[in-house]
VEXZA-725645 format. One record per residue (C-alpha): residue in one letter; x, y negated, z. Coordinates in nm, 4 decimals. Each point is the difference from the previous one (the first is absolute). Layout:
REM VEXZA-725645
("A"; (X; Y; Z));
...
//
This chain:
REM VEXZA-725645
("X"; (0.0000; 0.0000; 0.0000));
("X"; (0.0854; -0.3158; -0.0733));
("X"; (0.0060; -0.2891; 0.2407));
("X"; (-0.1839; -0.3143; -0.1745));
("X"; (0.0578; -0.2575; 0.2843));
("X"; (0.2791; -0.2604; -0.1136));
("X"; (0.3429; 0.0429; 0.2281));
("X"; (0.0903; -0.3537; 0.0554));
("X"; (0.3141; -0.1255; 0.2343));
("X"; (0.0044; -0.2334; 0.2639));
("X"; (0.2836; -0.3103; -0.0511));
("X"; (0.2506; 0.1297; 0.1561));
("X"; (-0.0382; 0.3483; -0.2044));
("X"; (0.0021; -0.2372; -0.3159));
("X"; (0.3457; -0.1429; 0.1040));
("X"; (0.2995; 0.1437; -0.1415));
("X"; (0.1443; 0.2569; 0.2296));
("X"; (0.3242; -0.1729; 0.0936));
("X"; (-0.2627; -0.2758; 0.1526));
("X"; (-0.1964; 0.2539; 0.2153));
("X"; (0.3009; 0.1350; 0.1284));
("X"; (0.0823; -0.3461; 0.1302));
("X"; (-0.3003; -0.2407; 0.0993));
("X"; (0.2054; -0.2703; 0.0282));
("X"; (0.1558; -0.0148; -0.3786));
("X"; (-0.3824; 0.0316; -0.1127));
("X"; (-0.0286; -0.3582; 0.0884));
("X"; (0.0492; -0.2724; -0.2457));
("X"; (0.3356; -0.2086; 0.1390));
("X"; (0.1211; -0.2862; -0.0982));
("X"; (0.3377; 0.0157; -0.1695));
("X"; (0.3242; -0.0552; 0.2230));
("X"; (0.1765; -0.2458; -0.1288));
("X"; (0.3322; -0.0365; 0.1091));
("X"; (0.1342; -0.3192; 0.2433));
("X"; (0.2108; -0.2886; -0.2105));
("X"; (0.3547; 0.0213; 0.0639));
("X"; (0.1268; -0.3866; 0.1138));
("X"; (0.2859; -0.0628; -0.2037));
("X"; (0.3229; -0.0496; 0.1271));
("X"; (0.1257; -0.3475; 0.0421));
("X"; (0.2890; -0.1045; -0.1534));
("X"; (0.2311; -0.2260; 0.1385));
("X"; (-0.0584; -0.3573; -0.2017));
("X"; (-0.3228; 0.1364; -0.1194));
("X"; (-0.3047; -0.2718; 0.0172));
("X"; (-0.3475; 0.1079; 0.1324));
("X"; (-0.2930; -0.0702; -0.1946));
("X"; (-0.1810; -0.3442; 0.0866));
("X"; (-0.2410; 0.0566; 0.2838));
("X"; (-0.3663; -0.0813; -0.0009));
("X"; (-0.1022; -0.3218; 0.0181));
("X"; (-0.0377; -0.1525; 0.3319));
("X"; (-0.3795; -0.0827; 0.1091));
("X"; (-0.0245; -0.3575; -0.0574));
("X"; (0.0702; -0.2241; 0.3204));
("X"; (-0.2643; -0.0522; 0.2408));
("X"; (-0.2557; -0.3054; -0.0044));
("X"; (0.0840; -0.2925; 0.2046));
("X"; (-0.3146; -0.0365; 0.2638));
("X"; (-0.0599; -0.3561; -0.0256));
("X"; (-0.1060; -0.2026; 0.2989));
("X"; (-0.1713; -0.2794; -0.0593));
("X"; (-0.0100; -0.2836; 0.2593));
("X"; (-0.3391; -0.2316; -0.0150));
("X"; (-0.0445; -0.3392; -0.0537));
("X"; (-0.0088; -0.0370; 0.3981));
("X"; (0.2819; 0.2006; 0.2082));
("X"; (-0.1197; -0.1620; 0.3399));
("X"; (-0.0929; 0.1094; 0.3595));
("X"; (-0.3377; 0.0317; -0.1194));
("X"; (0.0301; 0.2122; -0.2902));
("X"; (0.2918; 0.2053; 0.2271));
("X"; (-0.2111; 0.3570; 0.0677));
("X"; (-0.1138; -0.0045; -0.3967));
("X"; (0.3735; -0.0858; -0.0957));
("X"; (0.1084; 0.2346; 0.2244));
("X"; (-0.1963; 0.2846; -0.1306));
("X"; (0.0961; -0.0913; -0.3756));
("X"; (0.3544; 0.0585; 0.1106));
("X"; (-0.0429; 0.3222; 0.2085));
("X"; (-0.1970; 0.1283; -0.2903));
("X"; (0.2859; -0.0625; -0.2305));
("X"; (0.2507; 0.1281; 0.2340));
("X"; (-0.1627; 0.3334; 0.0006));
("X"; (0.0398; 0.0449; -0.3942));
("X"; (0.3568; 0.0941; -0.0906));
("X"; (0.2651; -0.2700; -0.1041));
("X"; (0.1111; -0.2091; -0.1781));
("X"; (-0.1925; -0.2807; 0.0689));
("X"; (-0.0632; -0.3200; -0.1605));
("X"; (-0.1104; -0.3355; 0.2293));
("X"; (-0.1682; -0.2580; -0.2321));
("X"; (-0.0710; -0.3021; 0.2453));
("X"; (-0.0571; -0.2650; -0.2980));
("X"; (-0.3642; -0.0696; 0.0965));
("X"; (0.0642; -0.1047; 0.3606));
("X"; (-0.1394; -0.3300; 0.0517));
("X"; (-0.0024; -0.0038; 0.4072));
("X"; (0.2323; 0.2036; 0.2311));
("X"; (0.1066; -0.0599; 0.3499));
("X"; (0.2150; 0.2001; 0.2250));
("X"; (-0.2280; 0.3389; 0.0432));
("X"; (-0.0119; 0.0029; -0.3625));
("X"; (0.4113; -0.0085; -0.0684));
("X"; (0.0324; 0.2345; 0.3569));
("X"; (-0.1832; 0.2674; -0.1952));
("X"; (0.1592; -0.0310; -0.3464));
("X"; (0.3362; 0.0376; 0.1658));
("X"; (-0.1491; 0.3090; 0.2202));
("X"; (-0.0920; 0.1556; -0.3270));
("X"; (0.3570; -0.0704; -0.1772));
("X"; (0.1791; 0.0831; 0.3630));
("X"; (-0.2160; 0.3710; -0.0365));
("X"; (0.1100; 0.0229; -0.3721));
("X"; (0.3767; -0.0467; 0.0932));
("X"; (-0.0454; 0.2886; 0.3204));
("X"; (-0.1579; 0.2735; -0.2905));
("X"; (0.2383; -0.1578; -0.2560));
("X"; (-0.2513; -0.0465; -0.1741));
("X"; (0.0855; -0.2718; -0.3225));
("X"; (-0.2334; -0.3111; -0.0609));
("X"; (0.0687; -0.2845; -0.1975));
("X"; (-0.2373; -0.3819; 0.0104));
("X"; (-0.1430; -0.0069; -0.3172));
("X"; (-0.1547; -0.3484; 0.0743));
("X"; (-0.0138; -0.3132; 0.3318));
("X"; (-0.1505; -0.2843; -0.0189));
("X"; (0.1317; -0.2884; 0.1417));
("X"; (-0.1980; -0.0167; 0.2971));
("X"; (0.1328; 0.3573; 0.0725));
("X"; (0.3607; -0.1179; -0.0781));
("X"; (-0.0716; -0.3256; 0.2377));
("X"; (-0.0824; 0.2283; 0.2655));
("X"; (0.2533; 0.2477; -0.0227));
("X"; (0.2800; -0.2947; -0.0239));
("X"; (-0.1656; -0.1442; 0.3165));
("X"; (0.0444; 0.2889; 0.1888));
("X"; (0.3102; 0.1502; -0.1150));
("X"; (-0.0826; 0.3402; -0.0644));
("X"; (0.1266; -0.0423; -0.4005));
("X"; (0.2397; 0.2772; 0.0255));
("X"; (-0.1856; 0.2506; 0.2081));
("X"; (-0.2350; 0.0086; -0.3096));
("X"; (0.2675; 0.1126; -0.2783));
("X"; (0.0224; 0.3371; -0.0426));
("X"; (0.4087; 0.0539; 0.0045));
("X"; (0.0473; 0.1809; -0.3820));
//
């Protein structure tokens, strides 16, 4: 008699036999490709030109009001703690001041005094000549260059 039901074989009985035999090798893998070999330097020989470097950071700017006074201290004071907190360099424009007293200078050269502890760089980009008045008046001129 013949048998009339259809033998059919599982996967693994329709692999090759050098598969069955080991599971593992059954498995699609990805080819090995061997590890580059540095090259030996030679003495005199140049390296190729690195990457470029990532361009240099963004100067925070810190713009002083048209007022720097004891009554506009806290909100001045803020402005510059805010700006303190980004990273350097830092850029004082102080063109617009029309009044200033003493507060207002004492916390201008707090922020440049904290910029020189983090060495941190910061450069006036603008004073008006109320601000320079001021700062002549009370002698604190150099305490506001940054030494470069």
């Amino acid at each position: 008699m013949k048998d009339s039901r259809k033998k059919t074989r599982s996967k693994a009985a329709a692999a090759p036999r050098h598969a069955r035999s080991n599971p593992v090798a059954a498995k699609a893998s990805a080819p090995v490709v061997p590890a580059a070999k540095a090259a030996p330097e030679l003495p005199g020989a140049t390296t190729p030109a690195a990457a470029p470097a990532a361009p240099a950071p963004r100067p925070a700017r810190v713009v002083l009001g048209t007022s720097c006074t004891i009554q506009e201290a806290s909100a001045v004071r803020a402005h510059l703690l805010a700006q303190a907190a980004l990273p350097g360099p830092y850029e004082i424009d102080g063109g617009s001041v029309e009044m200033v007293d003493t507060a207002g200078v004492q916390l201008v050269v707090a922020f440049a005094l904290d910029c020189l502890e983090k060495g941190q760089p910061y450069k006036w980009v603008g004073r008006s000549p109320t601000l320079i008045a001021a700062i002549e008046l009370l002698g604190v001129g150099p305490l506001l260059e940054y030494p470069a």
